[in-house]
C-alpha positions in Angstrom: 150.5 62.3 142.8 151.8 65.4 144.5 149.3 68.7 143.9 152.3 70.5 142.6 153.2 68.0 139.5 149.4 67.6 138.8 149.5 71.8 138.1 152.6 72.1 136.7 152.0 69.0 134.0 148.2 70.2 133.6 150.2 73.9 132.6 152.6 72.4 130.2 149.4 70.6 128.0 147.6 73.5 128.1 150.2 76.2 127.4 151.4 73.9 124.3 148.2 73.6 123.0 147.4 77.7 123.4 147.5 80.4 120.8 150.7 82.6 121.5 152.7 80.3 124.3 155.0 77.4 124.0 157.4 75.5 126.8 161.1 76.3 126.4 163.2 73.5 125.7 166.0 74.5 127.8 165.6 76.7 131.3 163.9 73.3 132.6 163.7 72.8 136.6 164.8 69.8 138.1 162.1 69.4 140.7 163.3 68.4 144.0 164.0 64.4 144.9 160.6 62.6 146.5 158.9 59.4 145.9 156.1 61.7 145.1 158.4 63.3 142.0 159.2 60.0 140.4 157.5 58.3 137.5 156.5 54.2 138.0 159.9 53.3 136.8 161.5 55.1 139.9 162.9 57.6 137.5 162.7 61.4 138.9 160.7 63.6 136.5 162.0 67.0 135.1 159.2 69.5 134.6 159.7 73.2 132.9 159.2 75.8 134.9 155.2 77.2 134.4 156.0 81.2 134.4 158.6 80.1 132.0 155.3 79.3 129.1 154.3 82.9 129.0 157.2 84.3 128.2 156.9 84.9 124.8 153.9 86.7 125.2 156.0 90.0 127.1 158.4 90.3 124.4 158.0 92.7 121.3 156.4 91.6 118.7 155.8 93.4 115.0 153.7 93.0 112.0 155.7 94.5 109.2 158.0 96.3 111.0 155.2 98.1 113.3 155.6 97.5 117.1 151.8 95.9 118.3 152.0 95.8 121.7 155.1 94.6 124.6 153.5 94.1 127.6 154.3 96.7 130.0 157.1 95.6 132.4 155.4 97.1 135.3 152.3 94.3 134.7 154.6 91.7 133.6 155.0 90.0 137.3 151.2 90.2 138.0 150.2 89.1 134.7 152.4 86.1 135.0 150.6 84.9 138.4 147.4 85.7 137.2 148.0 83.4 134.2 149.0 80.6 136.6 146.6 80.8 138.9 143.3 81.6 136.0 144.6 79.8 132.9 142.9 76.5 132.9 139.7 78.3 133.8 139.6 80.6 131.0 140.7 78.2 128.5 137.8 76.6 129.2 135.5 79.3 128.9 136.7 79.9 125.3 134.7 77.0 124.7 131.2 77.5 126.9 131.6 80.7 126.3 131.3 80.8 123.0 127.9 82.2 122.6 128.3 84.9 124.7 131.3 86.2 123.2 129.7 86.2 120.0 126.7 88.1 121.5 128.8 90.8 123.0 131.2 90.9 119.4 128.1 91.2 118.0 126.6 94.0 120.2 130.2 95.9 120.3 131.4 96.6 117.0 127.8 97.9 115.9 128.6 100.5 118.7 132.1 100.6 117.1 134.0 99.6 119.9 136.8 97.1 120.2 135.7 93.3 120.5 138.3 92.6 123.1 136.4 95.0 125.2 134.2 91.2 125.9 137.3 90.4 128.6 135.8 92.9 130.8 132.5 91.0 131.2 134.9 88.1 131.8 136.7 89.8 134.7 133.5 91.8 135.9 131.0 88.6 136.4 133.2 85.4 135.1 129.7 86.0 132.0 127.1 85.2 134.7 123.9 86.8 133.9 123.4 85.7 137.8 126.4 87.4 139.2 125.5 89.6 142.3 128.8 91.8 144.1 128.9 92.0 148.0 127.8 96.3 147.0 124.7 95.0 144.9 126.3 95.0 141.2 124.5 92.8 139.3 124.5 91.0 136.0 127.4 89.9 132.9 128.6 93.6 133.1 128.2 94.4 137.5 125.8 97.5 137.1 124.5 99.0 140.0 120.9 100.0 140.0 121.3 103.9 139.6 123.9 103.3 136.4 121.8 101.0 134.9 118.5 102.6 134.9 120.7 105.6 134.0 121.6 103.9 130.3 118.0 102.9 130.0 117.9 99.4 131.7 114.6 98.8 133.6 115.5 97.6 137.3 112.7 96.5 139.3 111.3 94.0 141.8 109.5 92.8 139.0 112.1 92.7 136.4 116.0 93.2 136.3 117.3 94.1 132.4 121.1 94.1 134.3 120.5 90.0 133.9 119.9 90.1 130.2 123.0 89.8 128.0 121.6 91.5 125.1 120.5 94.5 126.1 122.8 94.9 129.3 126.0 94.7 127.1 124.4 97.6 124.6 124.0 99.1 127.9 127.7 98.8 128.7 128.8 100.0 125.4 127.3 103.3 125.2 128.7 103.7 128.8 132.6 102.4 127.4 131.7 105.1 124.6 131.1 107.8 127.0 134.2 107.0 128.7 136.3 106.6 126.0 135.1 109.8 124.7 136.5 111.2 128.1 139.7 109.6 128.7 141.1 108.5 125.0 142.6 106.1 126.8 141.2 101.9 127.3 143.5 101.4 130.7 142.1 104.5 132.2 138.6 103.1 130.5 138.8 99.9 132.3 139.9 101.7 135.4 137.3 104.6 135.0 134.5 101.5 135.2 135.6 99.5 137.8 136.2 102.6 140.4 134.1 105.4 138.7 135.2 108.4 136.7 136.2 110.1 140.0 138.8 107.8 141.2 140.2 108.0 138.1 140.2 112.0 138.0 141.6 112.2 141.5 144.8 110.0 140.1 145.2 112.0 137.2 145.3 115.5 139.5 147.5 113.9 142.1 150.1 112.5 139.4 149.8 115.2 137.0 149.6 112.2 134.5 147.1 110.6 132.2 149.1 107.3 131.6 147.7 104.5 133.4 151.0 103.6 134.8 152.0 106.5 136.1 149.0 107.5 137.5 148.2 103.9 139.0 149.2 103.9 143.0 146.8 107.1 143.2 144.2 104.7 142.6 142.2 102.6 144.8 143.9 98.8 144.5 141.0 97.1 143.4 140.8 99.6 140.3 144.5 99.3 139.7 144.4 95.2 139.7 140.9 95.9 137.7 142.9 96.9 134.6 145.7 94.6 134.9 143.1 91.5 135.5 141.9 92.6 132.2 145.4 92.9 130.5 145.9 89.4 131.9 142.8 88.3 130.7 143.3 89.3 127.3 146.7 87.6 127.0 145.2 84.2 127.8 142.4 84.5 125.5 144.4 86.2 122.6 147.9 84.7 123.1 148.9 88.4 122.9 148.1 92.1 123.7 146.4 94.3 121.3 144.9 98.1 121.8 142.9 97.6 124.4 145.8 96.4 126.6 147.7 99.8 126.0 147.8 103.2 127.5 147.1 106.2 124.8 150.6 107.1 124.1 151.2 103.2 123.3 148.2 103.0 120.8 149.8 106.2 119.4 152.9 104.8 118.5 151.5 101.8 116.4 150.8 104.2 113.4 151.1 103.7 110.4 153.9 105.0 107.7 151.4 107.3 105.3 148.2 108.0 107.1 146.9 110.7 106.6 144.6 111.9 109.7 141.7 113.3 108.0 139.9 114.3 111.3 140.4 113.8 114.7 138.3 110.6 113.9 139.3 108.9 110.8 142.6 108.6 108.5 143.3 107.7 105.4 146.1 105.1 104.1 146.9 104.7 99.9 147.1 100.8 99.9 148.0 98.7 96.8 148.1 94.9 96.7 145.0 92.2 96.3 142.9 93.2 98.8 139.2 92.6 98.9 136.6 94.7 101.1 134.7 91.7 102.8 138.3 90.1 103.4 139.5 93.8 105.4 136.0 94.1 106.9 135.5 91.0 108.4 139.3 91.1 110.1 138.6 94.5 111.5 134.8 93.4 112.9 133.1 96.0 110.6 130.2 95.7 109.3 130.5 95.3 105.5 127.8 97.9 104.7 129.8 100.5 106.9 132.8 99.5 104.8 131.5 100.2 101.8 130.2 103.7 102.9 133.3 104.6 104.0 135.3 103.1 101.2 132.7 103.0 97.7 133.5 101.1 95.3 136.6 99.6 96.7 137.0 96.0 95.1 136.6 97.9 91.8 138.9 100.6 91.7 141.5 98.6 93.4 141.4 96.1 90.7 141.2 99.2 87.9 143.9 101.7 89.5 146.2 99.2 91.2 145.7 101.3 94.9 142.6 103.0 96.9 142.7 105.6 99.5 141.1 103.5 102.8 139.1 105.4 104.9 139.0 104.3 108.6 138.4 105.2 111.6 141.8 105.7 113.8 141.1 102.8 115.9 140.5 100.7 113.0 143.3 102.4 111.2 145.4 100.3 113.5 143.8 97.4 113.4 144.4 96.9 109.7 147.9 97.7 110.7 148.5 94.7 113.0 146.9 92.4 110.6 147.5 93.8 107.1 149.8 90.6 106.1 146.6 88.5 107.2 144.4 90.5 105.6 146.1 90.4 102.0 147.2 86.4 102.9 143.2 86.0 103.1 142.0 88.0 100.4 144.3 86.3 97.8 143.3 82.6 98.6 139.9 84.2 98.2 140.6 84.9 95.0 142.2 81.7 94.1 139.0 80.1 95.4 137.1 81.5 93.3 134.8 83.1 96.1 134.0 86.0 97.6 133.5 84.4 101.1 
């Protein structure tokens, strides 16, 4: 069978059986007239077109009525190749990869960070503890030896900590904090990591911007396809964007109606409805304990008052945003079960 039926029919099972993509029924391409493009019965065989799967992933979408995310147009046409071309590999790591990703959740959201931030390890090292880069990066998250003795990994010819998952992706968190404390900004995040604060600096001078694709021919082109790699990625393992696949200004624009910024940190959003705190926790990867010491006592005055004032961080503020109908969809049958998960 010809190589180019094999992809394009391996595409259509696996797009239809993904998370945010389905084929078109119409905009079909009639593939061109071979023996190699008929079926048994002589017939020739009409496939859709595979760029064609993806694209309901670049248009707007909204959770109650707030914008969560269209892909930027300037990504959209390296985003669709990279899908092609890496699809059917990272489908498959969804499933081997499994323990990893749990690892790393794990590891990120007790550093507060967003769990999505696990597609970088993805992109970095494909999650081989064994990876080694032609420039001597090594490990799940690519540190060189000087970065990672620098966030307290021990790097020896007797032992290498860059090869342990656990305590190389704590490693890589407080360095994502740090940037993210200098930047404000994931794109210029992922950028920043792959080609180094400096590179990233030098682009924001010579652009006299900080948005990711303004600034992004001023950096060096691995760096740029770094952060689009990663935007990619996370659209094949999400079926969609979220904040870590937008610039600043982006994220900014997903608030929601009634916060109340409390600090440069957290907000604050009065919230009625049949919500429970384990239910708003667990969609937002929090910790439940940090919930509760954020928001005391929430199950019961929400039930006695009828609405609570929710404290979260900003980041988190938004999360709760984008999945608010979920979150009240999953409390409720929680109730009607009769359990508190």
């Amino acid at each position: 069978m010809n190589k180019l039926l094999l992809l394009a029919t391996f595409l259509i099972c696996l797009t239809i059986q993904s998370k945010g993509a389905t084929f078109p029924d119409t905009d079909q391409i009639l593939l061109e007239e071979s023996s190699n493009n008929n079926d048994s019965t002589g017939k020739q065989i009409v496939l859709s077109n595979p760029k064609e799967g993806f694209k309901n992933l670049f248009e707007a979408e909204t959770s109650d009525g707030i914008n969560i995310g269209k892909l930027n147009p300037r990504a959209i046409s390296f985003v669709e190749d990279y899908m092609v071309g890496n699809a059917a590999r990272l489908t498959k790591m969804k499933s081997w990869g499994r323990p990893y990703f749990d690892l790393i959740n794990d590891v990120l959201t007790k550093h507060g960070l967003p769990v999505e931030l696990k597609y970088l390890s993805v992109i970095e090292s494909d999650l081989k503890a064994s990876a080694v880069s032609w420039a001597g990066a090594v490990g799940p998250w690519q540190f060189m030896p000087g970065t990672a003795r620098d966030l307290g990994l021990t790097v020896n010819h007797k032992k290498d900590e860059r090869r342990d998952y656990f305590k190389s992706t704590h490693a890589a968190a407080e360095y994502l904090t740090d940037l993210y404390a200098l930047y404000g900004d994931w794109l210029l995040v992922i950028a920043a990591y792959n080609g180094g604060p400096g590179n990233v600096n030098s682009a924001i001078r010579k652009s006299r911007s900080r948005n990711f694709w303004d600034l992004q021919n001023y950096l060096p082109a691995e760096s740029r396809n770094h952060v689009k790699k990663f935007i990619a990625t996370h659209y094949i393992m999400e079926g969609s964007g979220g904040m870590t696949t937008l610039t600043k200004t982006e994220t900014e624009n997903l608030a929601l109606p009634g916060v109340v910024a409390v600090d440069s940190s957290f907000s604050v959003l009065n919230i009625s409805g049949k919500y429970l705190a384990i239910a708003i926790a667990g969609a937002l990867q929090m910790n439940i304990t940090d919930f509760n010491r954020l928001n005391p006592n929430f199950d019961k005055v929400l039930a006695a008052k009828g609405t609570y004032d929710l404290r979260l961080s900003n980041e988190k503020m938004i999360l709760f945003g984008l999945n608010k109908s979920a979150i009240l969809q999953e409390s409720v049958q929680s109730m009607l079960r009769g359990t508190n998960f």
